[in-house]
DOBA-275823 format. One line per 10 residues: number of its first residue (from 1); their letters; for each residue x, y, z of N, C-alpha, C. Coordinates in steps of 0.1 Angstrom, whole numbers, plus 5000, padded with zeros to 4 digits. Example, Ala and Ser with C-alpha at 12.3 -4.5 7.8 and 13.67 -1.06 7.14 Angstrom:
1) AS) 5132:4943:5078:5123:4955:5078:5132:4967:5078 | 5128:4978:5071:5137:4989:5071:5129:5000:5079
//
This chain:
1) XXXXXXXXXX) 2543:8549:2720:2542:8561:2712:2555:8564:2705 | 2556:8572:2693:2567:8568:2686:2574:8579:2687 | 2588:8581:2686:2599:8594:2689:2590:8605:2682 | 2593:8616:2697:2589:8631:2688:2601:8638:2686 | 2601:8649:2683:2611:8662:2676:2608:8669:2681 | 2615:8676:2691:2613:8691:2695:2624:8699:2686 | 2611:8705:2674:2615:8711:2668:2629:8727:2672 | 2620:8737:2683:2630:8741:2686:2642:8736:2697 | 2647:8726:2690:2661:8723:2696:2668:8713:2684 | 2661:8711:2679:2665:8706:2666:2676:8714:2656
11) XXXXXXXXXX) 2689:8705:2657:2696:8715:2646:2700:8715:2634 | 2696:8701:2629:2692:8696:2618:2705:8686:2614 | 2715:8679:2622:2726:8674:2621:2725:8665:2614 | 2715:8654:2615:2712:8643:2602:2719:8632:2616 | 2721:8634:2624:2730:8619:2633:2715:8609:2636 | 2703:8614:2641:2694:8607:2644:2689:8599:2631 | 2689:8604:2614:2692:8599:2602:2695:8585:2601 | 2705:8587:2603:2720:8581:2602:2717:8571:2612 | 2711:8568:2624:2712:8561:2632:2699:8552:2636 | 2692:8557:2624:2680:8546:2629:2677:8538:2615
21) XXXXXXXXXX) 2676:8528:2618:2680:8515:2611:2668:8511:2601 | 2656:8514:2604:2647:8512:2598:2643:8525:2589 | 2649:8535:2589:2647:8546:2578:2627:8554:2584 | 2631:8555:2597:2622:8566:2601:2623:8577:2603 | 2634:8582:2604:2631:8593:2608:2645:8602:2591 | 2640:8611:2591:2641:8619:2577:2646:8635:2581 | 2653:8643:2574:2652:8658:2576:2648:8664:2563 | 2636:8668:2569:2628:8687:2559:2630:8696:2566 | 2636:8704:2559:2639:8719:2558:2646:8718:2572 | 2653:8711:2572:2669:8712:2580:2666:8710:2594
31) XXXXXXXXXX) 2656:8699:2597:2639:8697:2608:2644:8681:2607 | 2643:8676:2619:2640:8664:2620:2628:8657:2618 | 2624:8649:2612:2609:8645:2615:2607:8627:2612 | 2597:8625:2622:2596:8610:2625:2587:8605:2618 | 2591:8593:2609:2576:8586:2604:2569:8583:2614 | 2561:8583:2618:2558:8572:2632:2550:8561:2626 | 2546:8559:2615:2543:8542:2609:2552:8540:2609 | 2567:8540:2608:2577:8531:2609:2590:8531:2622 | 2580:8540:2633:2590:8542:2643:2586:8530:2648 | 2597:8523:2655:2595:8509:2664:2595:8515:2681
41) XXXXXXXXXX) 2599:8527:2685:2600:8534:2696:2614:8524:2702 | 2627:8522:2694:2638:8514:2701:2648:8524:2708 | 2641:8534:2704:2656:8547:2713:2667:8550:2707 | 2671:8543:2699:2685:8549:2691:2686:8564:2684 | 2675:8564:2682:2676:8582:2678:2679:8591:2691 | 2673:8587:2699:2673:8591:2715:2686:8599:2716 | 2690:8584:2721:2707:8578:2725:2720:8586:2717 | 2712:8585:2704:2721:8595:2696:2721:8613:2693 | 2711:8617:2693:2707:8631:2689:2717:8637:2703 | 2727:8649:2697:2735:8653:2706:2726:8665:2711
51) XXXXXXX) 2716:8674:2709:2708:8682:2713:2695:8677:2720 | 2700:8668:2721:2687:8660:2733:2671:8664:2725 | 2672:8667:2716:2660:8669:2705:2649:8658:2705 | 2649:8648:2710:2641:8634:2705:2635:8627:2721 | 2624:8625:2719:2622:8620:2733:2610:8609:2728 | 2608:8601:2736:2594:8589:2738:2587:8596:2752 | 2577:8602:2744:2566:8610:2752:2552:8609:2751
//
């Protein structure tokens, strides 16, 4: 299953961006959000997001 966004805890920092290698995950309107056709579910968004925002659920 591919990373979700819990929107309310989302602060829009852009580090989960920035950190995933394959260009899945994107910010609208200052919102994280996951392609999931191009999530591989490797965790680096995880690992990175300092708001614990991102989980494999």
């Amino acid at each position: 299953m591919p990373a979700k966004v819990d929107v309310s805890m989302c602060v829009g920092c852009g580090v989960c961006v920035n950190e995933c290698l394959l260009g899945a995950i994107s910010l609208n309107d200052e919102i994280a959000s996951v392609d999931e056709t191009l999530c591989t579910e490797c965790g680096a968004c995880i690992d990175a997001c300092p708001s614990g925002a991102i989980s494999l659920k």
